[in-house]
C-alpha positions as CSV (number, residue, x, y, z in Angstrom):
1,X,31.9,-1.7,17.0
2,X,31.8,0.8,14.1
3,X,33.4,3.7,13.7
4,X,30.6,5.4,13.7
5,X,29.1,3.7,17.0
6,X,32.3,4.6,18.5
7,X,32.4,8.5,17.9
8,X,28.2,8.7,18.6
9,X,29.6,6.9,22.1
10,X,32.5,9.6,23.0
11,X,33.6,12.9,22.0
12,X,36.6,15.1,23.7
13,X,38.0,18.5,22.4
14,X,40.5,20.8,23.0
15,X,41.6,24.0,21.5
16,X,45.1,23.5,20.2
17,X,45.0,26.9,17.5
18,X,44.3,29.5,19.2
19,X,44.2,32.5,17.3
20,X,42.1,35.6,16.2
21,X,41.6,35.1,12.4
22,X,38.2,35.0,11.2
23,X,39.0,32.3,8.1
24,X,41.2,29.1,8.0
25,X,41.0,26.5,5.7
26,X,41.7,22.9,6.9
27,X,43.3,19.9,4.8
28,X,44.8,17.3,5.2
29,X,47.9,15.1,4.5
30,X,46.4,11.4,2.7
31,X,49.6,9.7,3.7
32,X,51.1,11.1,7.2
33,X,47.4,12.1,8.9
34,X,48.8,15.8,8.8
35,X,46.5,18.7,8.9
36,X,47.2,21.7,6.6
37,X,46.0,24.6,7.3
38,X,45.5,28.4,5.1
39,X,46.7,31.0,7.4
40,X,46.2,34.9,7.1
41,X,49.1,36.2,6.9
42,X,50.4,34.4,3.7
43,X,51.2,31.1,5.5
44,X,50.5,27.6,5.6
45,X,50.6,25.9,9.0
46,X,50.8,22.2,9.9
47,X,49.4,20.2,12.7
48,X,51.1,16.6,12.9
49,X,49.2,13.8,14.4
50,X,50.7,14.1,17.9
51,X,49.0,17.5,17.6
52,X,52.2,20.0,17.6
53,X,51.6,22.9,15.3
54,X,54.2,24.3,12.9
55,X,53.6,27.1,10.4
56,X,55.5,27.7,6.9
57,X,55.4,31.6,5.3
58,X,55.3,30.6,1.1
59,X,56.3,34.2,-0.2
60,X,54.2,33.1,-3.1
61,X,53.8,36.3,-5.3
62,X,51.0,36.6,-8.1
63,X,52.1,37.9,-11.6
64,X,51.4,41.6,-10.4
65,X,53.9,41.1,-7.6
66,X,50.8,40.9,-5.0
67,X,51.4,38.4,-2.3
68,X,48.8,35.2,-2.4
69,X,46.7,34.9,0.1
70,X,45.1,31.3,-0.1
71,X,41.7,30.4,0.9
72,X,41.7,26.7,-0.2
73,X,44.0,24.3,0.6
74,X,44.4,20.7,0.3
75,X,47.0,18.1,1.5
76,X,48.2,15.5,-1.3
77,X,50.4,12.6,-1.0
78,X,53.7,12.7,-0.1
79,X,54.4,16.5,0.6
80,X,52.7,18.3,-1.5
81,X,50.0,20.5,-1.3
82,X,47.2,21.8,-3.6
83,X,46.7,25.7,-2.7
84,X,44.5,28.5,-4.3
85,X,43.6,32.0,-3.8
86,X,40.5,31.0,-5.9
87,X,42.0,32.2,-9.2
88,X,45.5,30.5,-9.3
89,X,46.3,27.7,-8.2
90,X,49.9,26.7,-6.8
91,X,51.0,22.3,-6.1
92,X,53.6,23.0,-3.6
93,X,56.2,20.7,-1.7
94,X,56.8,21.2,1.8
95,X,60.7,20.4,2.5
96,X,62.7,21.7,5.8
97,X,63.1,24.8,4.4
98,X,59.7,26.2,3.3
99,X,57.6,25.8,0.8
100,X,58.8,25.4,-2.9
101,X,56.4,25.8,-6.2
102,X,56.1,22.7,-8.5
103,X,53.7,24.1,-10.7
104,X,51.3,26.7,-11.3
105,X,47.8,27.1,-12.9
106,X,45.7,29.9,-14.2
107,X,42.2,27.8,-12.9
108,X,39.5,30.2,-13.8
109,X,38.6,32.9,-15.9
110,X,39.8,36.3,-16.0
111,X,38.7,38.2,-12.5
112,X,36.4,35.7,-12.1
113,X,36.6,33.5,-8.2
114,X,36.1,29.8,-7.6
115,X,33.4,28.8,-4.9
116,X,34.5,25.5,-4.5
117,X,37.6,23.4,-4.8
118,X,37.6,19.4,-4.6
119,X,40.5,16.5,-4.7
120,X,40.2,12.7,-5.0
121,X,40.6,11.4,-1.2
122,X,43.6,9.2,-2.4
123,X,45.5,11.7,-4.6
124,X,46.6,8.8,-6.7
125,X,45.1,10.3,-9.8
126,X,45.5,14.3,-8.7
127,X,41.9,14.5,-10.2
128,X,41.1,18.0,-9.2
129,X,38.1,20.0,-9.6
130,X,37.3,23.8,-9.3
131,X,33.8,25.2,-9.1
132,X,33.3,28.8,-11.0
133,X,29.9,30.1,-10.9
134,X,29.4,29.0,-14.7
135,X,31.8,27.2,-15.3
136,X,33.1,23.7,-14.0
137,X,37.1,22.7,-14.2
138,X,38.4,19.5,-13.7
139,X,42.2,18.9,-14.2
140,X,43.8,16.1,-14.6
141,X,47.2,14.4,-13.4
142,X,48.7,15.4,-16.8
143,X,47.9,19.0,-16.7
144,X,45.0,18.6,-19.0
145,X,41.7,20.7,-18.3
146,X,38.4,19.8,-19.6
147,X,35.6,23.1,-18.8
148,X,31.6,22.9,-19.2
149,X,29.9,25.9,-19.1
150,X,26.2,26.6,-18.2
151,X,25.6,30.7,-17.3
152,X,21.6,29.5,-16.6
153,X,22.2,27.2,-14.0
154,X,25.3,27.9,-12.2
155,X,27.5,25.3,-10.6
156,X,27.9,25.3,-6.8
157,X,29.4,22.7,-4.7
158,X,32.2,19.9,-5.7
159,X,33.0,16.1,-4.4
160,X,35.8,14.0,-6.3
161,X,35.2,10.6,-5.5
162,X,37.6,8.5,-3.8
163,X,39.1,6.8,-6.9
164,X,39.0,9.8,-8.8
165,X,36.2,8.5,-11.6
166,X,33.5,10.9,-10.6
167,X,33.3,14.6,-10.0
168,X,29.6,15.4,-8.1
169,X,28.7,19.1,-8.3
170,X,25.5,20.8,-7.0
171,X,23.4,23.8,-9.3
172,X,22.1,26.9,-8.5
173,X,18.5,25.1,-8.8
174,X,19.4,22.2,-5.9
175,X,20.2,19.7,-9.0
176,X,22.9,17.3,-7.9
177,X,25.3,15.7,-10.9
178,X,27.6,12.7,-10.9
179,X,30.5,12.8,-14.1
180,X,32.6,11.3,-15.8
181,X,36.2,13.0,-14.3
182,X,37.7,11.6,-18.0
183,X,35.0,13.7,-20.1
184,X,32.4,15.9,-17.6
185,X,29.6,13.9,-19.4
186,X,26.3,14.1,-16.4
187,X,25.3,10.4,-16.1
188,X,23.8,10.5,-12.9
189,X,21.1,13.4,-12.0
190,X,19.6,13.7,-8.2
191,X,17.0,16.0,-7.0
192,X,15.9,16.3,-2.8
193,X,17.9,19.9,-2.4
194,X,15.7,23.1,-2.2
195,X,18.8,25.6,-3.1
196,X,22.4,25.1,-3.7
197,X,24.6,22.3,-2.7
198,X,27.5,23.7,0.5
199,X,29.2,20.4,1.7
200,X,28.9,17.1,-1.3
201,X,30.6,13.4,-0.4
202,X,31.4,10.0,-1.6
203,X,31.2,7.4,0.6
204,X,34.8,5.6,0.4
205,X,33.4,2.7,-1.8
206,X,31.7,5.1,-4.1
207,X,28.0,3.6,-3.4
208,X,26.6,6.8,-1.6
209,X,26.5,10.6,-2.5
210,X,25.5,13.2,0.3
211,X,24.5,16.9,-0.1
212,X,23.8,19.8,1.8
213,X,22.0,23.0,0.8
214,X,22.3,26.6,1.8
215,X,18.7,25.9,3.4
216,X,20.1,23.5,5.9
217,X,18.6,20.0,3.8
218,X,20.8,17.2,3.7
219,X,19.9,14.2,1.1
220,X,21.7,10.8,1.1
221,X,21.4,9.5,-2.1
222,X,22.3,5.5,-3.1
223,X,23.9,5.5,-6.9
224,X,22.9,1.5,-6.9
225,X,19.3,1.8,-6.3
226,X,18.8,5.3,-6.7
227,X,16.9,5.9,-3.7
228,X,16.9,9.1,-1.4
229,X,16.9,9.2,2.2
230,X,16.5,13.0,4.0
231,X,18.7,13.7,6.6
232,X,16.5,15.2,9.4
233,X,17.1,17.5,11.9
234,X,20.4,19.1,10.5
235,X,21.7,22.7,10.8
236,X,23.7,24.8,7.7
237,X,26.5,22.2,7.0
238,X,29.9,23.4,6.3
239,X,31.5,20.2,6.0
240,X,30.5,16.1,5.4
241,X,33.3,13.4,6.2
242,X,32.8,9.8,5.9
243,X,33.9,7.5,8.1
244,X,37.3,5.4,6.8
245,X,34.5,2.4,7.5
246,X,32.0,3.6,5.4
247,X,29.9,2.9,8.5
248,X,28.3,6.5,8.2
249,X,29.4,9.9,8.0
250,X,29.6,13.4,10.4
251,X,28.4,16.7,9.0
252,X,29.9,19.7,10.4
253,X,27.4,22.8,10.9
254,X,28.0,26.4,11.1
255,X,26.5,26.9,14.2
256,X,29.1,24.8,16.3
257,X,27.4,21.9,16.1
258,X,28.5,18.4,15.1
259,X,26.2,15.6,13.9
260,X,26.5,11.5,13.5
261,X,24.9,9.7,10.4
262,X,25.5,5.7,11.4
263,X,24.2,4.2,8.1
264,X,22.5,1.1,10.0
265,X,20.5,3.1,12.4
266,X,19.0,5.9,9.5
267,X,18.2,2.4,6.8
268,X,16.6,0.5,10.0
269,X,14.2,3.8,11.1
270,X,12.0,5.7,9.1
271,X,12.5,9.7,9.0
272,X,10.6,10.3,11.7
273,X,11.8,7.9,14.0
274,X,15.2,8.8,13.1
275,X,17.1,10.5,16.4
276,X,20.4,12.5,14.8
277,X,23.0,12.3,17.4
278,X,24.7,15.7,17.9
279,X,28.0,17.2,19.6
280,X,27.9,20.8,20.5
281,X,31.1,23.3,20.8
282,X,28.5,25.6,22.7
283,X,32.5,26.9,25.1
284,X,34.0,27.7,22.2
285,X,31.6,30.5,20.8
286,X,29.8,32.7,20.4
287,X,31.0,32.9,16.5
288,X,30.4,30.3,13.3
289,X,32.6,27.1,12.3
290,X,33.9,27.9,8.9
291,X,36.1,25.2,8.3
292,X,36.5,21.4,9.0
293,X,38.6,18.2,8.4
294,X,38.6,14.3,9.6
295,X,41.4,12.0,9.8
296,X,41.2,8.4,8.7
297,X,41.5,7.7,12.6
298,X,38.9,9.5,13.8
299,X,40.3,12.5,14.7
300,X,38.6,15.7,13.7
301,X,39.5,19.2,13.8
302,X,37.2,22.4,12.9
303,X,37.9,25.9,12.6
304,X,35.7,28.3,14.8
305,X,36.1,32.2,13.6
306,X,38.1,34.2,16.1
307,X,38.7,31.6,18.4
308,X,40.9,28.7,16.4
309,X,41.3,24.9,15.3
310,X,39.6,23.1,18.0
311,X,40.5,19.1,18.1
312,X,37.8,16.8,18.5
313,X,38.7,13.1,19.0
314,X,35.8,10.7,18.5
315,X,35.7,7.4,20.0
């Protein structure tokens, strides 16, 4: 049975984080399955796969000698960890004794804030990309950082690709792009969005591209044939996660709701026929998911405002 098939067929959670804050961010570790997590309170926390949670204070200072307060995170191999507060960005390594810099970037233009943030899955290449209204980073492994800049149609939404090849970003207009991560050139252009892209994802062999607006559409687009398939049904995604499989893929929606997307089941139905499994966190309200991650073994954990990081196991 697919992965997919299996978490359609079974869902348990539990509330392992409790805790008051109104934003986390959730990552997680390629290599050891560890979720990382951006705490208030200038911290990072961890949650290791047999679910015990641990949390790290940084006393990571800007250049004006304000503490950082990360919003994005993201787990790369090994120990280290790709953090932001949207207009710096720190890698840090996680030893025993806290957390240490490795480097630092100035991402984004002066005063300006990021609205998205995006890592290859595999972290091989460190392919990162940072989404800035009207501008579009991507920095490579050697420090390098190529920009395009479009003030008309700003860029919303980011996807690296598992391999690191292809950076997807969504436009202010509902226009999806696939480029080149060496040199931002658009190759690939997809329309089926009515407003800007929230949630964007590879499949792990790179074939499919999904998208989710701000309008609650969701478009499954195939790079080989070029066809579209729309997702009905769906809520305001927050999050899309592919199965390790590629046997389909979960989107995570505001409203506490999570859906399944088995591959076989939406190519063998039309639209209409098309019933999309759900999973609702109705005891765990009455406030919004805001933050989501899935591990390679079907483990998922999402982050519900003022409540905390409720783990889901599928399957």
């Amino acid at each position: 049975m697919t992965l997919i098939k299996q978490a359609i067929a079974k869902q348990e959670a539990k509330l392992i984080m409790p805790t008051e804050a109104q934003f986390i961010d959730l990552s997680r570790n390629p290599d050891s399955g560890t979720v990382v997590c951006a705490l208030e309170g200038n911290e990072v926390g961890f949650i290791d796969p047999s679910l015990a949670v641990a949390t790290k204070t940084h006393g990571i200072v800007d250049k004006y000698g304000d503490a950082l307060e990360f919003k994005k995170i993201q787990g790369l191999a090994g120990n280290m960890i790709l953090a932001t507060n949207l207009q710096v960005a720190k890698l840090l390594r996680a030893g025993e004794s806290g957390l240490v810099v490795e480097k630092s970037w100035d991402l984004l233009s002066e005063k300006s804030t990021a609205n998205a943030l995006g890592v290859n899955a595999d972290s091989k290449g460190n392919v990162k990309a940072v989404s800035e209204v009207d501008y579009l980073h991507v920095l490579a492994a050697d420090g390098t950082k190529k920009t395009v800049h479009d003030p008309d149609n700003y860029f919303w939404g980011i996807a690296v690709s598992p391999s690191g090849k292809y950076v997807a970003n969504g436009r202010k207009d509902g226009t999806v792009e696939v480029r080149d991560s060496g040199n931002l050139q658009a190759n690939e252009r997809y329309e089926g969005l009515t407003a800007e892209a929230l949630a964007l994802a590879f499949s792990p062999d790179e074939r499919y591209l999904v998208a989710a607006d701000d309008r609650a559409a969701c478009v499954l687009w195939d790079r080989q044939t070029k066809k579209a398939v729309i997702i009905p049904g769906c809520s305001k995604i927050i999050g899309i996660f592919w199965m390790s499989d590629g046997s389909g893929f979960i989107s995570v929606c505001l409203p506490r709701e999570v859906n399944f997307i088995d591959l076989e089941d939406l190519y063998s139905r039309n639209s209409q026929e098309f019933c999309l499994p759900a999973f609702h966190l109705d005891p765990y309200g009455p406030l919004y998911i805001q933050s989501a991650v899935l591990r390679d073994d079907a483990n998922l954990f999402v982050f519900v405002e003022k409540c905390g990081v409720v783990h889901i196991k599928l399957g």
